[in-house]
C-alpha positions as MATLAB code, in Angstrom:
seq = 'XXXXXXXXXXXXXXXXXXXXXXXXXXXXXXXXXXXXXXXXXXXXXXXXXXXXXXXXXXXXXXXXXXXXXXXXXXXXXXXXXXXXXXXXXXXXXXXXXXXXXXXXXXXXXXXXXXXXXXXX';
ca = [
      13.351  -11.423    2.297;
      11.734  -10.077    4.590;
      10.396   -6.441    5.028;
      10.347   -4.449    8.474;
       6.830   -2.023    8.987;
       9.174    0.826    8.239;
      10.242   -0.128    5.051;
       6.873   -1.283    3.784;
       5.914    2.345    4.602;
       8.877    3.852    2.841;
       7.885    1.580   -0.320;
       4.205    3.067   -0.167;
       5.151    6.456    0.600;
       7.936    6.731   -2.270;
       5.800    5.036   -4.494;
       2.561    6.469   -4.404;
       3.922   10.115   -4.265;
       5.709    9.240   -6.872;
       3.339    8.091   -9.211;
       1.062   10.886   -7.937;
      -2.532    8.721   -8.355;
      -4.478    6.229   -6.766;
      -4.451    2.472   -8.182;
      -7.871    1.837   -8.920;
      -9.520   -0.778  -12.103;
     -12.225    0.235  -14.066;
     -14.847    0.557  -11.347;
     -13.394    2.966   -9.038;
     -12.034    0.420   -6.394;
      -8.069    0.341   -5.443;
      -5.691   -2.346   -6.603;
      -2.812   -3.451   -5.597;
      -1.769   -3.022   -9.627;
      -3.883   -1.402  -12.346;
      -1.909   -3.372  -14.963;
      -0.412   -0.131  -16.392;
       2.382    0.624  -13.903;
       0.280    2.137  -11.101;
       0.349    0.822   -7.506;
      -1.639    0.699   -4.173;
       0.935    1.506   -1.241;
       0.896   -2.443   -0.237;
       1.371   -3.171   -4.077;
       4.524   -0.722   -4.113;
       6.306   -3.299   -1.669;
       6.014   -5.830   -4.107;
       8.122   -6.410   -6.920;
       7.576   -5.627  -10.125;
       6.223   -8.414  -12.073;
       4.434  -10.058   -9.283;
       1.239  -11.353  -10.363;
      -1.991  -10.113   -8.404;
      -4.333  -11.100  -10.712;
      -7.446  -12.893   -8.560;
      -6.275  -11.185   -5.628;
      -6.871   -7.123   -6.375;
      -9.608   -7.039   -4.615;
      -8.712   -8.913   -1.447;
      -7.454   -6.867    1.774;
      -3.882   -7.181    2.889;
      -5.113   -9.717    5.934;
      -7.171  -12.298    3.376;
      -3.829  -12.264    1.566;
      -1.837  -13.094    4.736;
      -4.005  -15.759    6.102;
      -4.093  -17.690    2.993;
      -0.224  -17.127    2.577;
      -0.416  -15.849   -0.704;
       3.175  -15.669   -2.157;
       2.388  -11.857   -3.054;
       2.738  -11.184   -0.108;
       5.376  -13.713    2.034;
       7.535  -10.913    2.815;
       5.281   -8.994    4.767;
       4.374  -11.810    7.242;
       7.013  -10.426    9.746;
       4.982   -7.113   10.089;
       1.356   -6.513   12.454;
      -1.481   -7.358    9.888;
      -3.576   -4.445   11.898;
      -0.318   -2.214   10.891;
      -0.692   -3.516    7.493;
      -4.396   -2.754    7.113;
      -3.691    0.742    8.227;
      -1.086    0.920    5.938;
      -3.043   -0.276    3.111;
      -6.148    2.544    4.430;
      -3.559    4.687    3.636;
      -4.346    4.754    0.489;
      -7.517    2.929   -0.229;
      -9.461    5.658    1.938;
      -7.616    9.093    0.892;
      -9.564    9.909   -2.169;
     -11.957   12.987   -0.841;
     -12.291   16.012   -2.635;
     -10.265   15.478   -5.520;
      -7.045   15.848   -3.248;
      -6.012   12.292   -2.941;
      -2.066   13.194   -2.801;
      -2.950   15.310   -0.115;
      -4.753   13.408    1.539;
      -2.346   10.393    1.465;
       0.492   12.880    2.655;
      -1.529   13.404    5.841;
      -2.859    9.638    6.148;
       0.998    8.714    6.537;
       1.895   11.186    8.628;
      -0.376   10.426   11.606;
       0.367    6.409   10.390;
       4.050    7.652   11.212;
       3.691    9.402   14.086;
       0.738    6.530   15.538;
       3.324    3.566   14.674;
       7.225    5.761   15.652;
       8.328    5.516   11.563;
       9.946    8.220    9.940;
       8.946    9.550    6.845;
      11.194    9.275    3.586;
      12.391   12.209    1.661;
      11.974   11.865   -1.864;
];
C-alpha cells in the first residue's frame, strides 16, 4: 500500500528517535538496515524483514528509478521529498549529537514540506 510523505516522515521520525542511533555498516556510511535491528529513516518505512541487501548503499532515487520492490510503496511520494527525507538522517551526525541533530533536520523538513511532527 501505499505511503503518503507524512507518514513516511512519521515512520522515520518514530523510528529513529526511537532507536536513538544512526544506521551505519562497518565503514561509517548509513544503511537503510545494519542487520541488527537498526534503521535509516527511509529503512524505518519498510517492513521488517525486507531484504536490502545490494541496495544499502544506493540513495532513495536509484532505488525508485529501478523500481526496486523495497521501496514500491513510496512511489506515490516527491523523490526530491524523499531525498530530503533520507538527508535527514544520513547528514545529522556532527559533533557527536546525531539525535539532536536529526530532531532539528525534521523539524525544518516539517515546517519546509507543511507535516506535523509525531509525538512519541
Amino acid at each position: 500500500m501505499a505511503m503518503t510523505l507524512q507518514e513516511a516522515f512519521n515512520a522515520s521520525y518514530i523510528g529513529v528517535i526511537k532507536q536513538g542511533r544512526r544506521s551505519i555498516d562497518a565503514n561509517g556510511n548509513c544503511v537503510y538496515n545494519d542487520g541488527n535491528g537498526c534503521k535509516c529513516g527511509i529503512g524505518h518505512t519498510m517492513p521488517d524483514g525486507t531484504d536490502v541487501s545490494g541496495c544499502n548503499l544506493s540513495g532513495v532515487r536509484k532505488l525508485l528509478e529501478v523500481r526496486y520492490p523495497a521501496v514500491a510503496h513510496l512511489s506515490d511520494i516527491d523523490v526530491d521529498a524523499l531525498m530530503e527525507l533520507q538527508g535527514c538522517h544520513d547528514l545529522a551526525e556532527f559533533n557527536g549529537a546525531f539525535i539532536s541533530n536529526f530532531t532539528q533536520n525534521m523539524k525544518f523538513f516539517a515546517q519546509a514540506h507543511h507535516l506535523t511532527i509525531p509525538t512519541i
